[in-house]
VOSEKOL-130247 format. One record per residue (C-alpha): residue in one letter; x, y, z; residue number from 1. Coordinates in steps of 0.001 Angstrom, whole numbers, plus 500000, padded with zeros to 6 digits. Layout:
+------+--------+--------+--------+-----+
: code :     px :     py :     pz : pos :
+------+--------+--------+--------+-----+
:    A :      X :      Y :      Z : NUM :
...
+------+--------+--------+--------+-----+
This chain:
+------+--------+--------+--------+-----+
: code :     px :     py :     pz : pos :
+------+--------+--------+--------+-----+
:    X : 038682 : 793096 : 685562 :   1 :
:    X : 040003 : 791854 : 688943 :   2 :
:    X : 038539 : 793294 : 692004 :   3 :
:    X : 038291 : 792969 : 695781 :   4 :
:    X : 035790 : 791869 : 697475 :   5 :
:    X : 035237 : 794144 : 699940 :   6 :
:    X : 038400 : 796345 : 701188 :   7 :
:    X : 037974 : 795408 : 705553 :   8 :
:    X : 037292 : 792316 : 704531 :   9 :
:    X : 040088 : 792155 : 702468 :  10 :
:    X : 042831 : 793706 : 705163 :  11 :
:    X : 041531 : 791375 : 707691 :  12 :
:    X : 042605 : 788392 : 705842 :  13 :
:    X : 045924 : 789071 : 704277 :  14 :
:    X : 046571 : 790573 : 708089 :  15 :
:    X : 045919 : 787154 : 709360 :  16 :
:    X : 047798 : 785573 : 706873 :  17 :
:    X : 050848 : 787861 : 707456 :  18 :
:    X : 050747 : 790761 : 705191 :  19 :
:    X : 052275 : 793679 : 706721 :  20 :
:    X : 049801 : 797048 : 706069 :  21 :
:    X : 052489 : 798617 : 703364 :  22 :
:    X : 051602 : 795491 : 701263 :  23 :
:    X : 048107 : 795677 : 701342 :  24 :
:    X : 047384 : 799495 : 701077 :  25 :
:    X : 049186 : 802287 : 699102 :  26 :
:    X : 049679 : 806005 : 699934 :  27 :
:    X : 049086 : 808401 : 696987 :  28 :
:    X : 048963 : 811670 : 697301 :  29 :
:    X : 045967 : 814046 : 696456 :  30 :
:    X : 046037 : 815813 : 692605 :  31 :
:    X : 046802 : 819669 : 693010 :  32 :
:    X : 043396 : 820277 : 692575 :  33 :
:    X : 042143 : 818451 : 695310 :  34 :
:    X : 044896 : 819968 : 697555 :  35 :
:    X : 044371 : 824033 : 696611 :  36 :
:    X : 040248 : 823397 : 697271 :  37 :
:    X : 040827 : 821791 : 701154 :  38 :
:    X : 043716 : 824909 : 701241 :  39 :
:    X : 041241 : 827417 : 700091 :  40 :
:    X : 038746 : 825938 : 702730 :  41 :
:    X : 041301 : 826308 : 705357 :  42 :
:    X : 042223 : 829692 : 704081 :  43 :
:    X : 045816 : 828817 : 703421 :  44 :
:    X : 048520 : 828898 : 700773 :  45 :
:    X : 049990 : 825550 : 699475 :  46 :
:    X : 053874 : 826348 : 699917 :  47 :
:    X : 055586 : 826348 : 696506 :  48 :
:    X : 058393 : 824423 : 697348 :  49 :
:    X : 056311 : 821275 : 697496 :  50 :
:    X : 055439 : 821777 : 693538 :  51 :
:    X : 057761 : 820558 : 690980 :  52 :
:    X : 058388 : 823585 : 688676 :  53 :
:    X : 057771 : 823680 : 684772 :  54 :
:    X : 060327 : 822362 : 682793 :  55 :
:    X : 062862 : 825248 : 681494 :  56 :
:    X : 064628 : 825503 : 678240 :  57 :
:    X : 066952 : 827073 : 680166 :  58 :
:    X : 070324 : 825764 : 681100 :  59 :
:    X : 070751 : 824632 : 684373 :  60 :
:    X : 073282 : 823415 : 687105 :  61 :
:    X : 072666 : 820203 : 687917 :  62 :
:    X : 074087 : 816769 : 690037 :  63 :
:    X : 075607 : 814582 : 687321 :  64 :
:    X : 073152 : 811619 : 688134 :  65 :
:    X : 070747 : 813914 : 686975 :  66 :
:    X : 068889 : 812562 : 684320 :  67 :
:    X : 068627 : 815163 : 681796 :  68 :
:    X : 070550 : 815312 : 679130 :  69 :
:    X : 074221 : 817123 : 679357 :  70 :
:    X : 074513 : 820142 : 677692 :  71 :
:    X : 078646 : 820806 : 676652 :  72 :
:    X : 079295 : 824266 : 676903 :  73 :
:    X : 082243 : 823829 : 674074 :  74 :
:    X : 079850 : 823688 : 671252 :  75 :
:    X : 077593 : 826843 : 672374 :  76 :
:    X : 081338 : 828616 : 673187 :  77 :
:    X : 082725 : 828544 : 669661 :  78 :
:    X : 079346 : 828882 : 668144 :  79 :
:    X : 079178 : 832174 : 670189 :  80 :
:    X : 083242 : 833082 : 669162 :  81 :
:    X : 081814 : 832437 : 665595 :  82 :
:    X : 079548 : 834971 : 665884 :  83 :
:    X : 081882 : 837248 : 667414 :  84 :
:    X : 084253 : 837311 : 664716 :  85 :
:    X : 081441 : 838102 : 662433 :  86 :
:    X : 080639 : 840975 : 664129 :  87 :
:    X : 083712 : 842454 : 664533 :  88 :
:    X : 084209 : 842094 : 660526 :  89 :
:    X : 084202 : 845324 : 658921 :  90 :
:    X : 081020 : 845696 : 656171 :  91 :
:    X : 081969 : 844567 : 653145 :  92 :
:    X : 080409 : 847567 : 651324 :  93 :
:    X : 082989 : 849833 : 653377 :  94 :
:    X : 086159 : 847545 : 652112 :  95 :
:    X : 085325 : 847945 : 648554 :  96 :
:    X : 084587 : 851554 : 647833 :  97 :
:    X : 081350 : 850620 : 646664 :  98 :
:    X : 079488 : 854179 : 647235 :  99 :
:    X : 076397 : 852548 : 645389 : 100 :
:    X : 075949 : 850476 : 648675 : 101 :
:    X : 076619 : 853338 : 651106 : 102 :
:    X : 073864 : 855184 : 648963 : 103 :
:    X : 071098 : 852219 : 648523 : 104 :
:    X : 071512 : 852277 : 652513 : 105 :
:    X : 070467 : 856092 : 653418 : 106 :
+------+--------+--------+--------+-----+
């Protein structure tokens, strides 16, 4: 495994030779964790805004570079006008005359 030597000693140099600081060190931010324990120290409340919320089944608005995938609201309309019409469809125990049916039912 590849390692640095020693991280000042490290900076110094590729300063010298003409690194700029971004390409030497990264910025990463601290794990929730880390973040709600200094926040509970400091007896405040992490602002949920800054937390990306749990993905939804749901269906959502969304910019069209989103990334997700594109639900088409045609397919989910005439399942729905599908199911409509079988609702509205009269039982077909009360189209025959079958009183057998009307009387297994009670």
């Amino acid at each position: 495994m590849r390692q640095w030597v020693d991280e000042e000693t490290v900076r110094i140099a590729l300063s010298h030779l003409g690194f700029k600081t971004s390409d030497i060190f990264q910025t990463k931010l601290q794990t929730f964790q880390h973040v709600d324990a200094v926040a509970k120290q400091m007896k405040v409340t992490v602002p949920d805004h800054l937390r990306v919320a749990p993905p939804t089944n749901e269906t959502t608005i969304a910019p069209t570079d989103d990334p997700a995938p594109v639900v088409s609201p045609a397919p989910l309309m005439e399942a729905f006008r599908q199911s409509l019409l079988e609702l509205k469809k009269e039982p077909q125990w009360l189209t025959t005359g079958n009183r057998s049916a009307d009387n297994e039912r009670e």
